[in-house]
C-alpha positions, 0 to 999 in steps of 0.5 A, spaced: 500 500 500 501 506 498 505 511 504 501 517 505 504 525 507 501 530 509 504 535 504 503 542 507 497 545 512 493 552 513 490 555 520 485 560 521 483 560 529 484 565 533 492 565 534 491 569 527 489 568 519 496 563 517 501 559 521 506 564 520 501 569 525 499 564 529 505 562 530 508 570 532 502 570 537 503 563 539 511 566 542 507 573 544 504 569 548 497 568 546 491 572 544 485 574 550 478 569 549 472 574 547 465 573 552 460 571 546 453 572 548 448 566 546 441 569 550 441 574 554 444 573 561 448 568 558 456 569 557 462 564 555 469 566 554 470 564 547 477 564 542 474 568 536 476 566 529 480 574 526 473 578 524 473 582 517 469 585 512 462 581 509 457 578 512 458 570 516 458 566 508 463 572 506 469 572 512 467 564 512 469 563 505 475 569 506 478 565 511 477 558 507 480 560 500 486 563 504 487 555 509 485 553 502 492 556 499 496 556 504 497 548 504 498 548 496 492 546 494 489 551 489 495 551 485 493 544 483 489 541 478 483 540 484 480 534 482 483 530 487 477 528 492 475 534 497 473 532 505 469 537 509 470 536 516 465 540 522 460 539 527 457 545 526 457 546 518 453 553 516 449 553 523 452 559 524 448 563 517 443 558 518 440 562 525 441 568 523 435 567 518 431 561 521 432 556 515 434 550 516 436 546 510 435 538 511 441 535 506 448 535 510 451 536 504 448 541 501 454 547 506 461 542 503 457 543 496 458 551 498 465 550 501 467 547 493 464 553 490 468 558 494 475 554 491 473 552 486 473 544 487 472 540 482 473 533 485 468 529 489 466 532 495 465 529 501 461 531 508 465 528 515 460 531 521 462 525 527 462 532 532 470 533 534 473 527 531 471 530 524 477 532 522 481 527 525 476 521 521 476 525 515 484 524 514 483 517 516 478 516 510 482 520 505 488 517 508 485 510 506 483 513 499 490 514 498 493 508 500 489 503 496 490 507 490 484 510 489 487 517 489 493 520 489 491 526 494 486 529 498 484 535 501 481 535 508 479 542 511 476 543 519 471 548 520 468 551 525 465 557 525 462 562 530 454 561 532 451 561 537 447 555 538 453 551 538 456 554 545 449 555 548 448 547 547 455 546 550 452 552 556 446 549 557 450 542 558 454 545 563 460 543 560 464 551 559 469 554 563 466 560 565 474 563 565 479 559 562 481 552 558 486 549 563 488 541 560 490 538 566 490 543 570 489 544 578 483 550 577 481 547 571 473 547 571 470 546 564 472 547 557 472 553 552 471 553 545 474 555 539 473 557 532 478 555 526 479 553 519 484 548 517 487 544 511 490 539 510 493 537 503 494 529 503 499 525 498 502 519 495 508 523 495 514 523 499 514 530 505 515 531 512 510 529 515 508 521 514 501 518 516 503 512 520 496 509 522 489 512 525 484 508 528 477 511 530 473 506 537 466 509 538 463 506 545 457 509 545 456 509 553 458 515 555 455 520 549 458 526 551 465 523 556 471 519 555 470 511 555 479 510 557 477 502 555 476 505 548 481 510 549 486 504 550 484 501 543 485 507 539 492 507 541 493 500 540 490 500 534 493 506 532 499 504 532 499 496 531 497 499 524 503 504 524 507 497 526 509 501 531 510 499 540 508 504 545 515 505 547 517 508 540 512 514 541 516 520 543 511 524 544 502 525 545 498 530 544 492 528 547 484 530 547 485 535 555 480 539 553 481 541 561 475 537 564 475 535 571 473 528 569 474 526 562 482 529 563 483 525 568 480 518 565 484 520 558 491 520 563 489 513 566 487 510 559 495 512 556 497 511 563 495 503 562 497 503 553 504 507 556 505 504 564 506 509 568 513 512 564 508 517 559 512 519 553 512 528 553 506 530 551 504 537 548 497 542 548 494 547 545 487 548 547 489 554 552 491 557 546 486 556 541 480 553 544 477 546 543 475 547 535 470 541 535 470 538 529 476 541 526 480 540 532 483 534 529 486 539 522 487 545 526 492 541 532 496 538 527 497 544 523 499 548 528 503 542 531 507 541 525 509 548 525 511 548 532 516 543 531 518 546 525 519 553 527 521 551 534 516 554 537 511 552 544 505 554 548 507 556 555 504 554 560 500 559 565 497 556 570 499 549 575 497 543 573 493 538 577 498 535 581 493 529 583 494 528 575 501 526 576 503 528 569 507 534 565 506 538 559 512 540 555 515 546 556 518 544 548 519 540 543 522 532 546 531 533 544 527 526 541 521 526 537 520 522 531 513 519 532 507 522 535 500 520 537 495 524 536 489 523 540 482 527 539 475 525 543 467 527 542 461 526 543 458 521 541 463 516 543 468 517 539 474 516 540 480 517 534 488 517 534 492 518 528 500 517 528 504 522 525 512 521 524 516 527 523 520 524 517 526 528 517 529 525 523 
């Protein structure tokens, strides 16, 4: 089968409108969150996306056009097939109007026009996996010779439905994300546009393996026994032992419980010496369905810019566990972890093929 690469990405999220922006902001330290109103008397702190001119369909297609060209895509031919990954898809034009569409895919049809795609297109909505299981399905497309590349783009853009839903499950911070963090008290949200440009062809960055385990019995936590089989499965298919990973990116989107159950679930795939591990939700927010997308964008870049994200605030001693403070001196082969509601539960490993 053939090997797949991730052979350039783009970011849009509230660190800046590129990589190279959010990577500056990333090194100043981060952006402040922005307190969003979903009804009257109900405020959360968000990480708002750059806003510009235009209405919410004319920002949205500003920031899909420029993730889109970022990652090289439009300067190919863009037949290839296209993937739409989101959870909250058009919702946001949507409320403003009161019309409510029933067929899925009518938004990944509008997000083709917007950069004039040619090629299949395919709508991926599993809630925050969406991004990540949208890499395993072109990955897969890739790697059986049924296409030579792919183009999966994560999008999550502002509405108020989302964060009232979230508000109303009582599963926001009222103050600030804090992955396994000893004050931490609820996740905060975040808006973001990302692309990943998948090929056959040999780059840095090489798709090893993924898996996705949905276990239903807790629909909107973690399951650690599902946690334990998407890594395992993850890295049997990247023909890879838990002692080569060099570092984990884990889902931590700064829950009191499910932090806690994620830790424990690598704690039994790792034993208790956990490989280094990194976290970007206290800089850009958990970006739901493009989360997958937007993280390993912003991670490759890291690496490659030898940059981090600070940490600003203690962790959880009763965790018993680290968030790097830069990039392991040994880093080839990374796990990427990403969990949602739903039960599912997705890992991708990634391998850094300039070492």
């Amino acid at each position: 089968m053939r090997p797949v690469f991730i052979a350039g990405t783009g970011l849009a999220c509230a660190l800046g409108g590129d990589l190279p922006d959010c990577i500056a902001a990333l090194l100043r330290g981060g952006v402040p969150l922005v307190a969003v109103t979903a009804a009257e008397g109900f405020d959360w702190p968000v990480f708002q996306l750059p806003r510009g001119d235009g209405d919410w369909a004319t920002q949205a297609r500003a920031h899909v056009r420029r993730v889109a060209a970022e990652c090289g895509a439009l300067a190919t031919s863009r037949t290839a097939p296209l993937f739409v990954a989101s959870s909250s898809l058009d919702i946001g034009e949507r409320e403003q109007d009161a019309s409510f569409p029933v067929d899925l895919q009518d938004f990944a049809d509008v997000v083709a026009g917007w950069i004039d795609w040619r090629g299949p297109v395919y709508t991926v909505s599993t809630a925050c996996t969406s991004s990540v299981n949208a890499m395993l399905a072109a990955s897969d497309l890739i790697r059986h010779g049924e296409a030579a590349n792919a183009l999966v783009l994560g999008i999550e853009l502002p509405n108020r439905y989302t964060l009232a839903g979230f508000g109303a499950m009582q599963l926001l911070s009222p103050d600030a994300a804090r992955p396994f963090g000893a004050a931490r008290n609820g996740l905060v949200l975040g808006e973001a546009v990302a692309a990943s440009w998948l090929t056959s062809e040999a780059a840095r960055w090489r798709v090893r393996g993924g898996a996705n385990v949905v276990d239903g019995r807790n629909p909107a936590g973690t399951e650690a026994g599902a946690v334990d089989a998407m890594c395992s499965q993850a890295l049997s298919q990247a023909g890879l032992a838990p002692s080569d990973v060099d570092l984990v990116k884990p889902q931590a989107a700064g829950s009191v419980t499910n932090d806690a159950i994620e830790l424990d679930a690598l704690r039994t795939v790792f034993g208790n010496a956990l490989p280094p591990m990194v976290s970007f939700k206290a800089q850009i927010g958990h970006t739901l369905g493009a989360a997958g997308v937007a993280e390993i964008a912003l991670l490759a870049r890291c690496i490659e810019a030898r940059a981090w994200p600070a940490l600003g605030y203690a962790l959880d001693p009763a965790c018993e566990v680290a968030l790097n403070q830069g990039a392991p001196a040994r880093l080839r082969y990374i796990l990427f972890n990403t969990i949602g509601f739903g039960g599912g539960h997705t890992a991708l490993v990634l391998e850094d093929c300039s070492r």
